[in-house]
Structures are given as C-alpha cells and as structure tokens.
N, C-alpha and C positions, 0 to 999 in steps of 0.2 A: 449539570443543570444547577443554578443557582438555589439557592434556599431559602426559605421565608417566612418568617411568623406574623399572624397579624394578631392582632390581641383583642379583641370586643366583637362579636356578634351581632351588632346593630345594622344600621343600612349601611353606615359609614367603613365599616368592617368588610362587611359582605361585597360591597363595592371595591374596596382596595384589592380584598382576594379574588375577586373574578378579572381584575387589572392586571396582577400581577402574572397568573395563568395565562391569560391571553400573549403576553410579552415573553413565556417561555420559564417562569420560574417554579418550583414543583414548592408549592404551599401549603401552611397547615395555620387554621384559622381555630383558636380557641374561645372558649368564656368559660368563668367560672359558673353561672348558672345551667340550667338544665330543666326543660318544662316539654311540654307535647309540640307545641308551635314551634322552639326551638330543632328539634328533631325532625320534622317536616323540611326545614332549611335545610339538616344537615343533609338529609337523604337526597335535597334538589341538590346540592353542591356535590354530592360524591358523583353524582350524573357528570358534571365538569371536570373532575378528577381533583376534585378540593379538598383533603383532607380536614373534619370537623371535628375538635377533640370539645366535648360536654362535661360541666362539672368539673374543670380543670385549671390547673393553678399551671403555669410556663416555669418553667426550669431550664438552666442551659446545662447542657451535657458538653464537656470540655473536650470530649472527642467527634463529635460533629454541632458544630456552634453552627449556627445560621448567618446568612449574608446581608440580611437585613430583618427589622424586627417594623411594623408597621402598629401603631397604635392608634385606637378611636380616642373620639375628643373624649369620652365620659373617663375614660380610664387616667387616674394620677400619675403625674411626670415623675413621681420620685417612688414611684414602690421600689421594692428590691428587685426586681429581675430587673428594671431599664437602667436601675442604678448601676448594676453589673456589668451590662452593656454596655454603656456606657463605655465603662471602666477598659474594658476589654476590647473595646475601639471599635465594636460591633455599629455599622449602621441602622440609628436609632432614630425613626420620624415619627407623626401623626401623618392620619390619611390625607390631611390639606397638604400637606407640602410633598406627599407623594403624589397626587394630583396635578401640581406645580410644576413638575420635574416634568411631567406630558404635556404642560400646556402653557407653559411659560412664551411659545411664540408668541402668544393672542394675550392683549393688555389685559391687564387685571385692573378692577376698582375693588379695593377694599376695605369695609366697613364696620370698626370697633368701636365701643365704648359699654359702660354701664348699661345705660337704659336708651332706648331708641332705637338698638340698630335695625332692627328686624323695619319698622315702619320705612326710616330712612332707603334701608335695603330695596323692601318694596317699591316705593315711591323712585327712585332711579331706575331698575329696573321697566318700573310701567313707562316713563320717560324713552326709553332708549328702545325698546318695542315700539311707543307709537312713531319713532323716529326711520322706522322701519330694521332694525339694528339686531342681531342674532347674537343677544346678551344674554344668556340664561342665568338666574340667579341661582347661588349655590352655599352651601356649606352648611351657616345655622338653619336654612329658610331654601327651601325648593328640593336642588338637587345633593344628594352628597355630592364634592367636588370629584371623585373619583368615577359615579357615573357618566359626568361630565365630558371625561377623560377614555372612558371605557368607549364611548358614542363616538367622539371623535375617531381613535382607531379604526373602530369598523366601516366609517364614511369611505368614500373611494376620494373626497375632496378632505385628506390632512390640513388644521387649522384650520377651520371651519366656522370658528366663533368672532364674531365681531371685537366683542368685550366678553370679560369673565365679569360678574359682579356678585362678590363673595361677603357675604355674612361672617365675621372672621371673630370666635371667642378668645381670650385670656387662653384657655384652655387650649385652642387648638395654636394660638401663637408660641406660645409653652416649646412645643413641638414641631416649629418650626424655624429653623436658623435663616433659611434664604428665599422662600417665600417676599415676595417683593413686589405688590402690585404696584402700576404706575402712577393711578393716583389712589390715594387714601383718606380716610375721614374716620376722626374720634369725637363722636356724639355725645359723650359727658360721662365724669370718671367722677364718683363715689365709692365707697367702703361696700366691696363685696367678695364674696369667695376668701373670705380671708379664710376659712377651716383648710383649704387647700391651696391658697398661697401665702400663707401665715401671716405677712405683712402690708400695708398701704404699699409700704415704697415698692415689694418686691412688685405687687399685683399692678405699679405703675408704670415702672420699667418694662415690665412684660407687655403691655400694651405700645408703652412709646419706642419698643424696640422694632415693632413692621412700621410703623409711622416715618421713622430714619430711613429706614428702605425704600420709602417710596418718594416719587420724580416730585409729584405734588403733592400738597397735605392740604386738607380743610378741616380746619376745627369750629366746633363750637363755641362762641367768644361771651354766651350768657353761660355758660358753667361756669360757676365760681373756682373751681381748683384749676380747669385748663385755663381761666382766664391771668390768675395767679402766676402758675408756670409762665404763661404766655410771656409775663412781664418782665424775664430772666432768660426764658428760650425759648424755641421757636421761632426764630425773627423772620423770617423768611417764607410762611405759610399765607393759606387764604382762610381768612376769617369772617364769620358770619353777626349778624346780630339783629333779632326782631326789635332794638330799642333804638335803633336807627344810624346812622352816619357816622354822627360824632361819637358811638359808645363803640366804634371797631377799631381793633389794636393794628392797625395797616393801615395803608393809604388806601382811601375807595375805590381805587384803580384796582386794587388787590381784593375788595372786600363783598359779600353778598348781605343785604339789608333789607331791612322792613321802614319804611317809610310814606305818608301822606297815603297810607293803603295802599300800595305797590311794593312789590320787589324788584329790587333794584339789584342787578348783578354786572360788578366789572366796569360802572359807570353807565348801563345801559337800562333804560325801563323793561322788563320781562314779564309783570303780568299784575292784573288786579289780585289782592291778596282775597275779596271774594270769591272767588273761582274755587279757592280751597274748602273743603266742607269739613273737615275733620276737628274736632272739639280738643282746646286747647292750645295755653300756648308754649307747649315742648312741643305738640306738632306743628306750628309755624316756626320753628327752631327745626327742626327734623327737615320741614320745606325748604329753610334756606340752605341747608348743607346739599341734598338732594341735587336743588338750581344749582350749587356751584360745580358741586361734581361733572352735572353734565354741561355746561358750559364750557370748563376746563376740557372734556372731552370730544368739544366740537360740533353738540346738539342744539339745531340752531332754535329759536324762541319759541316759533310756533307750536313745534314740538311738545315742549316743553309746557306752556300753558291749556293746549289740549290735551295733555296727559295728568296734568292737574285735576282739571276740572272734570274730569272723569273717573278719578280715582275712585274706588268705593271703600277705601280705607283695610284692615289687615285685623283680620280672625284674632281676638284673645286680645287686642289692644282696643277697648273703650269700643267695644264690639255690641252696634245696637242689636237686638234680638226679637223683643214685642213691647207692645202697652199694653196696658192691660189694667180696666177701667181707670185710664191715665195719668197709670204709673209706668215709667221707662223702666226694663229691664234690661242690665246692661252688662258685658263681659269682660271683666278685664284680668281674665287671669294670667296673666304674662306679668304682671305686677305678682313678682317675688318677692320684694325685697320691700324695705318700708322706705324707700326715698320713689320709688316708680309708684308706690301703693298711696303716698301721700299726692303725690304729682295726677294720679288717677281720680281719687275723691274730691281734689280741687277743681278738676275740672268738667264735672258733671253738677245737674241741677241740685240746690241745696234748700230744705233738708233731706239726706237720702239714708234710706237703712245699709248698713255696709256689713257686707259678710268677706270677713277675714279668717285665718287661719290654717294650718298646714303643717309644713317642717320647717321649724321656725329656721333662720338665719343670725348670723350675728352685724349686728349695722347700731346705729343713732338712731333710737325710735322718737326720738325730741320731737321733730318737725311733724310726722305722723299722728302721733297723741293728738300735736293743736288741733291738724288739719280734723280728726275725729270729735276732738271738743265743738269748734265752730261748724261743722257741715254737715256730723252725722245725728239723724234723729234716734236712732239707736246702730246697736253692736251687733249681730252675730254671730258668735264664735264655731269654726269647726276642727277638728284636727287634732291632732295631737300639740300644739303650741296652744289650745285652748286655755287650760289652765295658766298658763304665762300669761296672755294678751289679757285674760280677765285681772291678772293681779297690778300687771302694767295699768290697767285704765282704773283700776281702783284706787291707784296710789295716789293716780294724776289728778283727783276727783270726780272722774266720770264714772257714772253709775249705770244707765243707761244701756248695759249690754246681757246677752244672753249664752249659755253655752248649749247648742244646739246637736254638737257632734257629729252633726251629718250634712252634706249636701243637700239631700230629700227633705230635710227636717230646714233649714234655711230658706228653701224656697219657699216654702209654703209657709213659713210663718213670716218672712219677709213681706209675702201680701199683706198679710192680717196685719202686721205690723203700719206699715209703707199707709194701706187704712185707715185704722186709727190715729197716725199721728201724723196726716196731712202730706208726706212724705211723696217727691216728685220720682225717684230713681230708688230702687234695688239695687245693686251695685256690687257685683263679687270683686274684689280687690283684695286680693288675700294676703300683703305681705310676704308670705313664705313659699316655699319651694311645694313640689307638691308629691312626692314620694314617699308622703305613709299611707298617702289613698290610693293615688293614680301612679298611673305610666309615666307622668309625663304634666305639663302645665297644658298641651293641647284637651286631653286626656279629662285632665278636668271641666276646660272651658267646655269642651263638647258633650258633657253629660247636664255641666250648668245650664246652658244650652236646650237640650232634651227637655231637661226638666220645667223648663218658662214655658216652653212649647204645648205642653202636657196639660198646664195650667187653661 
C-alpha cells in the first residue's frame, strides 16, 4: 500500500487525506499545532483509519520515505522537509493539484491575482449556476478542491462537473507544476507576500506560470503592471478594460469593455452596466473579466446579465452590514494589504472613519496614506501594526487617528466618532493580515460584523 503524508490540518488537508484513503493509500496527516478542536478531528479521522500526528514537525526516515508528501496552501514551499523531498525525487504537491490529478477531465477556470479574485471568483461562478451549469467553486472560496474530488468519486456518474472554477493563490500555484485550467484570469498583480516569496519577480513568475498553462487567458488591462507586461508579452490573450475600446491592448474582437454604459464583450452588446450594484470601480473591472470568462466558456448573454443583476455581492469585500442613524457600516476586511485597503476607502462615501490595523505586511503605503489623507475623517488603529500605522500617518502629517487596540473599542467609538464629524461610512479596511487577533480575515469580518449588529 502506497504511503502518504499530508502536512496542515486545515479543511484543505483534512480533505486531501480523506482522498487519498478512499483511493487505497495508508496516510498519516500532521500539524504542528495542537488544541481540543484539533483532537476532536483527530479522533473523527482515526474512525477512517487516518493516522493524525498533533504537535508534530515531519521528518523523513530514509528507511521508509513516503510515496507522496501532500501540502496545504498555508504551509511554506521551501521549509526543510519539502526541500528534501524534493531533493530526493519524493512526490512533492499542494492539495490543488492533487485535486487536479482527479479531476482534470472536467475544464477548469482559473482565477489569480493580487486583489480581486474571490469577487471575480464569485461573480462567474453565480454566472454559470444561473446558466444552469454544475460549476462549484473551489479552492480559496467554497469548496477545498480536494472535496470536490472526494464528491466526485463517491457519485455513481464519474465527472460530474460541468466546470471546476477555482480560486487559485501564489501559494497554492507554488505547488503546482501541472495544474492547467482551460481558461484563466489574472485580476491585478501588486507587491504582496513578499515575506514568503522574497521577490516581485519571483511572486510574478509564480503567478504567470498557470496562466501559460492555460488554453485561454483574460487579464485585466487597467492594472498598471499586467498592463506594462502586456506591452512585451502576452500578445495573444483577451483583455479587458472599464475605460473603453480604444484603451484595450487587442483587437475588440478579442476584447471585454465598458463603454456608453454597456458591456461590450467579443464585439457584442451584453448588458447595461446598471444591472451591477456593487460599489466601485475594481468591481466593474472584476465584472469584465467575470463576462469574458464566461463567454469564452460558451454562456450565452441572458445568463449572464441575470446573474449580474442579482448578485448580492461577496461577505468581507465592501460588505454592507447596517446604518445606523445614517451612518453606513461597512466590512471590508479582505483588504490585507494597503493597495486593496486603499482601493476599499476610495470607494465608499467620503468622509468615512476607517479602522485599520492588524499584522502588518510589507507593500508601498504611498497611495494608502493619500487615499486616508483625502477620505478619512479620522483613523482607527487596532492590532498589533498599531503603533506603525500611527507613526506612518504622523510623518505624512495626518493627525486625525486614534489607537484603540481593539475591535470592540473601534466600533463603538467609530459611532461617536462617524457623529461628531459628519462622517457617512465606518469602514473596516484594515490593511494587514489578521493573525494576531483572529483565525482568519473571515474571522474578523464576522465578529466586525456581530459587533454593528450589537450596536
């Protein structure tokens, strides 16, 4: 019997190792962590015969090595043991491309970039649903793709999916060599995760490496860096652009636009761009990639424009919440990083109190600062990047901020604030990551969330 290590404990773990069992391989699923909920998993999984090692760091033992090593996206591509592996010609994947390897008859659409994919992700997905279409979305956003995988097996009807439409990170592209959806979409590429892929160019390459794999590409043609690129490579993809006709890098034969208030896709009219409700224009950016996706896919208009205009838009992304003696309280903690968190405070009502802060990231806080100079009626800081973001706004000469340290402490002085100084929106947009409070960036939104509610 084959042998198998998976390495993280998450859903995406937990899902590879209940795959890989079913398929006949004798697995042993680790993490280095250890808590009560953890142990609850491990007890369900030895019910399956899944070996659950807690509090454990992988080692290979050179007299019985493993036949494959399976990794979660959260776990780093270069620690020492996969570096070993590696080395040792051991097969070494992330749970997406072990997913892949099941489900590769049924086309894949796959969706990378910086900031966007999850909305983009969204928004095709509800497209290909109202088209009546058995497309589940998977990876960052829905399903791990390995449940995906799991589901299918047990059906008595093998491939069973229409489309795959996969939310696909840096991280989990990392760990995957042959992963190859049919068509693909890079939604806008900024300076991020550099702690963990040291460099611009690496963390560029990493992305533009599944975008080569795939039959068709749609990029975004208002990002400034893919647009750049574009100028040199890519000659041959489909490109978008909310500024209309003449500002796309293709023939319009090739191209999805915004124009006279329409979307225009492939030279054809597809739908009033009021149909859309969602505030902003990175999400009428996000909409045309969305349209080209599924057009290239064969999803005819109709579809297409009543699955628009029925979106209700994506939890943590500029997520309305309450008013509250009308003030907009609003959720955008999916904004990480300070080019999504700048992108977020532009385009809500101004002036708005903004609560930022977290684990900070490293990026160009330049464009963020303005966007807080011109929009925000004050600052509130929480987290541990507290202290930074205050020295940041201090230098830049914004005074106007508070350090509040808490969530609980934010909301509620956010009213009293938003109050006094005429202020239309509250506004979490935190910049940074969110792992010295929470679980997780949902984690947060959902207690931001709680807390409006309370109010």
């Amino acid at each position: 019997m084959p042998k198998a290590y998976v390495i993280g404990l998450g859903r995406s773990g937990v899902a590879a190792a209940k795959l890989l069992k079913q398929e006949g391989w004798q697995v042993i699923l680790g993490d280095r962590a250890d808590s009560e909920s953890l142990r609850q998993t491990q007890q369900d999984l030895a019910i399956e015969g899944i070996t659950v090692k807690l509090g454990h760091t992988f080692t290979l033992n050179p007299t019985d090595l493993p036949n494959l090593i399976v990794v979660s996206p959260g776990v780093p591509w270069d620690i020492p043991i996969l570096v070993e592996a590696r080395e040792k010609s051991i097969d070494t994947i992330g749970e997406i491309e072990l997913a892949w390897r099941y489900l590769k008859s049924s086309p894949w659409l796959g969706i990378t970039g910086t900031n966007g994919k999850t909305t983009t992700t969204s928004l095709i997905a509800a497209i290909f649903k109202t088209a009546g279409l058995n497309a589940p979305a998977c990876g960052n956003i829905g399903y791990a793709a390995c449940e995906l995988a799991l589901q299918d097996a047990q059906t008595t009807i093998q491939n069973s999916y229409d489309w795959i439409v996969a939310e696909i990170s840096s991280y989990q592209i990392e760990s995957s060599c042959e992963l190859a959806p049919k068509i693909g979409v890079w939604t806008t590429f900024t300076p991020d995760h550099l702690s963990r892929h040291k460099t611009l160019e690496n963390y560029y390459d990493i992305k533009a490496s599944l975008l080569k794999r795939c039959d068709y590409q749609v990029f975004n043609g208002d990002d400034p860096y893919l647009r750049s690129a574009g100028l040199t490579q890519w000659q041959n993809v489909y490109w978008t652009s909310v500024r209309g006709k003449s500002k796309l890098l293709c023939e319009p034969a090739k191209g999805v636009y915004l124009e006279d208030s329409w979307v225009t896709a492939f030279g054809e009219l597809i739908m009033p761009v009021h149909l859309f409700k969602m505030a902003g224009s990175h999400n009428l950016q996000n909409l045309l990639m969305a349209v080209a996706a599924a057009r290239l896919a064969g999803i005819e208009k109709g579809a297409i424009a009543e699955a628009i205009a029925t979106f209700p838009g994506v939890p943590h992304r500029l997520e309305y919440i309450c008013n509250i003696a009308g003030i907009d309280f609003i959720n955008d903690s999916k904004a990480t990083n300070y080019d999504a968190a700048e992108v977020g405070l532009s385009s809500v009502k101004s002036p708005a109190i903004l609560i930022a802060g977290g684990e900070a990231k490293e990026g160009d806080d330049a464009g963020w600062i303005n966007a807080i100079r011109d929009r925000a009626a004050a600052v509130l800081l929480i987290g541990d990047a507290a202290p930074a973001f205050a020295r940041q706004l201090q230098a830049s000469g914004y005074a106007s901020y508070e350090l509040v340290e808490t969530m609980e402490n934010a909301v509620k002085r956010g009213l009293e604030l938003a109050k006094q100084k005429g202020a239309k929106v509250v506004l979490l947009s935190p910049a940074c990551a969110s792992f010295d409070q929470y679980q997780s960036f949902e984690h947060r939104g959902d207690h931001f969330r709680q807390l409006c509610l309370q109010l």
